[in-house]
C-alpha positions in Angstrom: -21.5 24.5 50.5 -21.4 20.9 51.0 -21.7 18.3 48.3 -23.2 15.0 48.8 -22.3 11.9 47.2 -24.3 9.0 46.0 -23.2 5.3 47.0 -25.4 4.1 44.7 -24.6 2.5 41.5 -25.7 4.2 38.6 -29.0 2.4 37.1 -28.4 -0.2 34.3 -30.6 -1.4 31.7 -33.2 -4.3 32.3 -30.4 -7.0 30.9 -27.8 -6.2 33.5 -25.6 -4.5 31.2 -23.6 -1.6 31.2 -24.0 1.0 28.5 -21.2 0.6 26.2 -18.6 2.9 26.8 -17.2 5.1 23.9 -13.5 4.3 22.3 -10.7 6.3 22.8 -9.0 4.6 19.6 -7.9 7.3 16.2 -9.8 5.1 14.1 -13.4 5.4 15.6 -14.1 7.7 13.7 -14.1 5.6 10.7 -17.3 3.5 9.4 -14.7 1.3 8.2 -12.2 -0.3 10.2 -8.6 -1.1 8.5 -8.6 -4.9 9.8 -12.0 -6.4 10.4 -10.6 -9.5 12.2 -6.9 -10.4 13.1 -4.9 -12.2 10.0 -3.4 -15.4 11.0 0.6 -15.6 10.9 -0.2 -18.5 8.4 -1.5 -16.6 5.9 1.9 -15.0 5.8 3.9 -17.7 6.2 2.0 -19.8 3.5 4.0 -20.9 -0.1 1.6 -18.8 -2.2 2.4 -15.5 -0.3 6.1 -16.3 -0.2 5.7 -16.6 -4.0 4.0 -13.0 -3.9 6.7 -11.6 -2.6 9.4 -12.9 -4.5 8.0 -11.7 -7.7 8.1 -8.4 -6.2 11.3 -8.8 -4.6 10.0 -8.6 -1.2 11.7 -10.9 2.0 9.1 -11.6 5.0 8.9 -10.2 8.0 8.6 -13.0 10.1 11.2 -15.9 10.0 9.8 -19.5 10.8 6.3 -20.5 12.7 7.6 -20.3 16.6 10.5 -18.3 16.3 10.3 -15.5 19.0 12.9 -13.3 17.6 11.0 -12.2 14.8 10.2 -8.9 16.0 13.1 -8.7 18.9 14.3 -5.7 17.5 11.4 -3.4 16.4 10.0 -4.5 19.9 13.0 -3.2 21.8 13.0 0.1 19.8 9.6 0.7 20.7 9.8 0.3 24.4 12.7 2.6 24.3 11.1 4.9 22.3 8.0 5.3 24.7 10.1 5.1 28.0 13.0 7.2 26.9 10.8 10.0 24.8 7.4 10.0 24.5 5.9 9.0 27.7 8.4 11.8 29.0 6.5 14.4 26.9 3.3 15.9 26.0 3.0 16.5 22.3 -0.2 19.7 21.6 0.0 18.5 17.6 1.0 15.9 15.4 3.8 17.8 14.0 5.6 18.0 17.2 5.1 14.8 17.9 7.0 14.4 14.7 9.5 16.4 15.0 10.3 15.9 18.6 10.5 12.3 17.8 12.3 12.6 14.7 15.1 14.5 16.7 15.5 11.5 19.4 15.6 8.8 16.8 18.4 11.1 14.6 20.4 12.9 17.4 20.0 10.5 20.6 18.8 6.8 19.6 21.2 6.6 16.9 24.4 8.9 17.5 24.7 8.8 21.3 22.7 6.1 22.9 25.0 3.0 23.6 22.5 -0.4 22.4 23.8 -3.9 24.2 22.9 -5.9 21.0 26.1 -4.3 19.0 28.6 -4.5 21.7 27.3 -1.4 23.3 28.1 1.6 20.6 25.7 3.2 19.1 24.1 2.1 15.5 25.7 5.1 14.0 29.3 4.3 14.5 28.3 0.5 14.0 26.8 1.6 11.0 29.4 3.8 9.4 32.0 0.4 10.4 30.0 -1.7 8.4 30.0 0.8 5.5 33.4 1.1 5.9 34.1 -3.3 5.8 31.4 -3.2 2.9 33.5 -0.2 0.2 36.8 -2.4 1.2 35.4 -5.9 0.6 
């Protein structure tokens, strides 16, 4: 049988608007949100929070206001992460999500896969050189 197709555009309310759309977020289905607004970097940055962490013996984050850097690193393992791994794969349950991404950070990432910013080795060896320098010094 043949189907036919509308070209009309579905019907909207009286203001023009479109219905809202539901979220594909994990956290809709929490009431409560767990940021109601974004922080400002200042808060973090600020004298009194820098005094917070010292007493607990905490370092920030974040270096100075401006400095792109900050999150360089964390950044870069990410985007490998989700092009190397994860877009790659189709996880059916949290778990082997997990566990499928516990085994490319532990046996690829870190033992095998060669990373420009230390002279193209991988962190393991670096790692284990370091430790090495650190028991001597």
């Amino acid at each position: 049988p043949s189907h036919t197709h509308s070209t009309i555009a579905p019907a909207r309310s009286s203001a023009g608007r479109h219905p809202p759309k539901s979220s594909k977020s994990n956290y809709a289905r929490f009431n409560n949100p767990v940021l109601h607004r974004p922080v400002e970097l200042a808060n973090y940055m600020s004298a009194e929070f820098g005094k917070t962490l010292d007493r607990f013996g905490l370092r920030r984050s974040a270096g100075r206001t401006g400095i792109c850097f900050d999150n360089a690193m964390a950044e870069s393992f990410f985007g490998a992460l989700k092009n190397e791994r994860v877009s790659r794969a189709t996880y059916l349950t949290r778990e082997a999500a997990r566990q499928d991404i516990t085994r490319y950070i532990e046996f690829w990432y870190n033992r095998k896969r060669l990373h420009s910013a230390v002279g193209y080795r991988p962190p393991r060896e670096v790692h284990a050189e370091h430790e090495k320098l650190r028991i001597a010094a």
